[in-house]
C-alpha atoms as an extended CHARMM CRD file, in Angstrom:
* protein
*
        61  EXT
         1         1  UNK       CA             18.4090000000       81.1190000000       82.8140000000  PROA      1               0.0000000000
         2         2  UNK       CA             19.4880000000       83.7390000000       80.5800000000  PROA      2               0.0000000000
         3         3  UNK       CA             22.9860000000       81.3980000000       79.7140000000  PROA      3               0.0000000000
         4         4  UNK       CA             21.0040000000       78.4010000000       79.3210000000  PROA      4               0.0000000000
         5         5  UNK       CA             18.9390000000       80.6840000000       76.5820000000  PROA      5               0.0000000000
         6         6  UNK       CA             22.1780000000       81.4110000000       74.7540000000  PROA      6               0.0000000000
         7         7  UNK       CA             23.4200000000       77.7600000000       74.6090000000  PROA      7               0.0000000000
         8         8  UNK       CA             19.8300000000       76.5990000000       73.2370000000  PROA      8               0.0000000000
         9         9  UNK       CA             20.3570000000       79.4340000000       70.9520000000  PROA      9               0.0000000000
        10        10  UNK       CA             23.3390000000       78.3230000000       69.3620000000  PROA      10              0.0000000000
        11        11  UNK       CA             21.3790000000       74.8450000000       68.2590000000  PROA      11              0.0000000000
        12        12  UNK       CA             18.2680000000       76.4660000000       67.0610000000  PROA      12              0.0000000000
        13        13  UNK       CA             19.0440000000       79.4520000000       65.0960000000  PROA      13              0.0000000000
        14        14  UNK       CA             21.6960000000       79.8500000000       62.1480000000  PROA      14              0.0000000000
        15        15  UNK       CA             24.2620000000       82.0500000000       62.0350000000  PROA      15              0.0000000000
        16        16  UNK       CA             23.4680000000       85.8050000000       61.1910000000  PROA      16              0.0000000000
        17        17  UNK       CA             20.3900000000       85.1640000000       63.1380000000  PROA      17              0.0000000000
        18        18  UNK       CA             22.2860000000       83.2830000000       66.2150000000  PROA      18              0.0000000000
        19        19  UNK       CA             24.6910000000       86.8470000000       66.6670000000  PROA      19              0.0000000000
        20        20  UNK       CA             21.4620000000       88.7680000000       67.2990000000  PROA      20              0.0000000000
        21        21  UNK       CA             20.2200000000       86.6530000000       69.4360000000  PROA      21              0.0000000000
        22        22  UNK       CA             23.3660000000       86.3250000000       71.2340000000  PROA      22              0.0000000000
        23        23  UNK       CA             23.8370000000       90.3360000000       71.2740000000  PROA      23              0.0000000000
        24        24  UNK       CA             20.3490000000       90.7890000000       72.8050000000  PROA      24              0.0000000000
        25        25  UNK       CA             21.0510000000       88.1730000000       75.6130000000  PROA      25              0.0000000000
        26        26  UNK       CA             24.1320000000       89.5500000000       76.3180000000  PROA      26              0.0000000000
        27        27  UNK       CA             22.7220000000       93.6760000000       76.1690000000  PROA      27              0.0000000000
        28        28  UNK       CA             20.0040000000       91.9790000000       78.6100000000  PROA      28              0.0000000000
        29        29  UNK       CA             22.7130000000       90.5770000000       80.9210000000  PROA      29              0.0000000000
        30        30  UNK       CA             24.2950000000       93.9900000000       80.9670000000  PROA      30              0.0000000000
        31        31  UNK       CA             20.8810000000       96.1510000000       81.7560000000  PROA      31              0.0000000000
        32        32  UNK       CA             20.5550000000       93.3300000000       84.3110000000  PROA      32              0.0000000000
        33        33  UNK       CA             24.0070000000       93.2610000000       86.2610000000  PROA      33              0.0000000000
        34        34  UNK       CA             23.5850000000       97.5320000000       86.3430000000  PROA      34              0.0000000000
        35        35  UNK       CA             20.4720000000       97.2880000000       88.2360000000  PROA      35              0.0000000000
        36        36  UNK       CA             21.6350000000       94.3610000000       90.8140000000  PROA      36              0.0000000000
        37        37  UNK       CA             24.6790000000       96.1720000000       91.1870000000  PROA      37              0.0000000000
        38        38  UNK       CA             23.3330000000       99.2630000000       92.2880000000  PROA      38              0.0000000000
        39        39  UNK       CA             20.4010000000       97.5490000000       94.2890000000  PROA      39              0.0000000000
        40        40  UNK       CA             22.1450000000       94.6120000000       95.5390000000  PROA      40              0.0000000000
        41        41  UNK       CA             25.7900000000       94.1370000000       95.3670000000  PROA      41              0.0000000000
        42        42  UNK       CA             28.9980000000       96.3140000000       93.9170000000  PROA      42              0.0000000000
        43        43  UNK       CA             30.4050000000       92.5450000000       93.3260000000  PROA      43              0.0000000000
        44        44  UNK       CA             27.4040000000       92.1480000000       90.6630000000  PROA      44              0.0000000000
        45        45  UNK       CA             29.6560000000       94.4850000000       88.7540000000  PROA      45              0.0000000000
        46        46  UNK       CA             32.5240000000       92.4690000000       88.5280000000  PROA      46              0.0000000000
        47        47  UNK       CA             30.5670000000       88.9510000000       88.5200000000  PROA      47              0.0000000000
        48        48  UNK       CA             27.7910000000       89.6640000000       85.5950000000  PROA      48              0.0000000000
        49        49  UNK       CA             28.4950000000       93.0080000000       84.0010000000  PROA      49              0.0000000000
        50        50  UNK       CA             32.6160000000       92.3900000000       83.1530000000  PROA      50              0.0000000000
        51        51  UNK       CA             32.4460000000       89.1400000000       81.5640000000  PROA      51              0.0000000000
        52        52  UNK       CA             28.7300000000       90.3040000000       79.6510000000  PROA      52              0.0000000000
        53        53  UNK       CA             30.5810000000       93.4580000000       78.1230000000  PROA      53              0.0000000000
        54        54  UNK       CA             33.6160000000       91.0500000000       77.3760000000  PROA      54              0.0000000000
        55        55  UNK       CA             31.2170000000       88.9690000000       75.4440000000  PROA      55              0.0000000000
        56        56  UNK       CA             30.0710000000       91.4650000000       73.5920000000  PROA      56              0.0000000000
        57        57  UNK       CA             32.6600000000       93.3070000000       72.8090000000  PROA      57              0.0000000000
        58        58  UNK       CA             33.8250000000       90.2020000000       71.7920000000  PROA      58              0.0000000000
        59        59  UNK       CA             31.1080000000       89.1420000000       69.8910000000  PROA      59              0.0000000000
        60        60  UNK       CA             30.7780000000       92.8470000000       67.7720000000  PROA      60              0.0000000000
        61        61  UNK       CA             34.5870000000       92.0280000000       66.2060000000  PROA      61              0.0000000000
């Protein structure tokens, strides 16, 4: 849900707006995968949380 947010982002909001949207998806992803991953699954970690912080890390350059 939270990817298909970020692609309907990208056609509805401009840019400056669009990379704050897109870093407040992404910091949601991240809150998200910690949680699962210590309630769930250690593999959330690697499945969710890696490619988020990638992302964003990403993103921030």
């Amino acid at each position: 849900m939270l990817g298909l947010l970020m692609i309907l982002a990208f056609f509805i909001f401009k840019a400056p707006v669009l990379y704050t949207v897109w870093e407040l998806l992404l910091g949601l992803i991240v809150v998200v995968a910690i949680f699962g991953g210590f309630t769930a699954t250690k593999k959330i970690f690697v499945v969710q949380l890696l490619p988020a912080l990638l992302a964003l890390i990403l993103l921030s350059l």
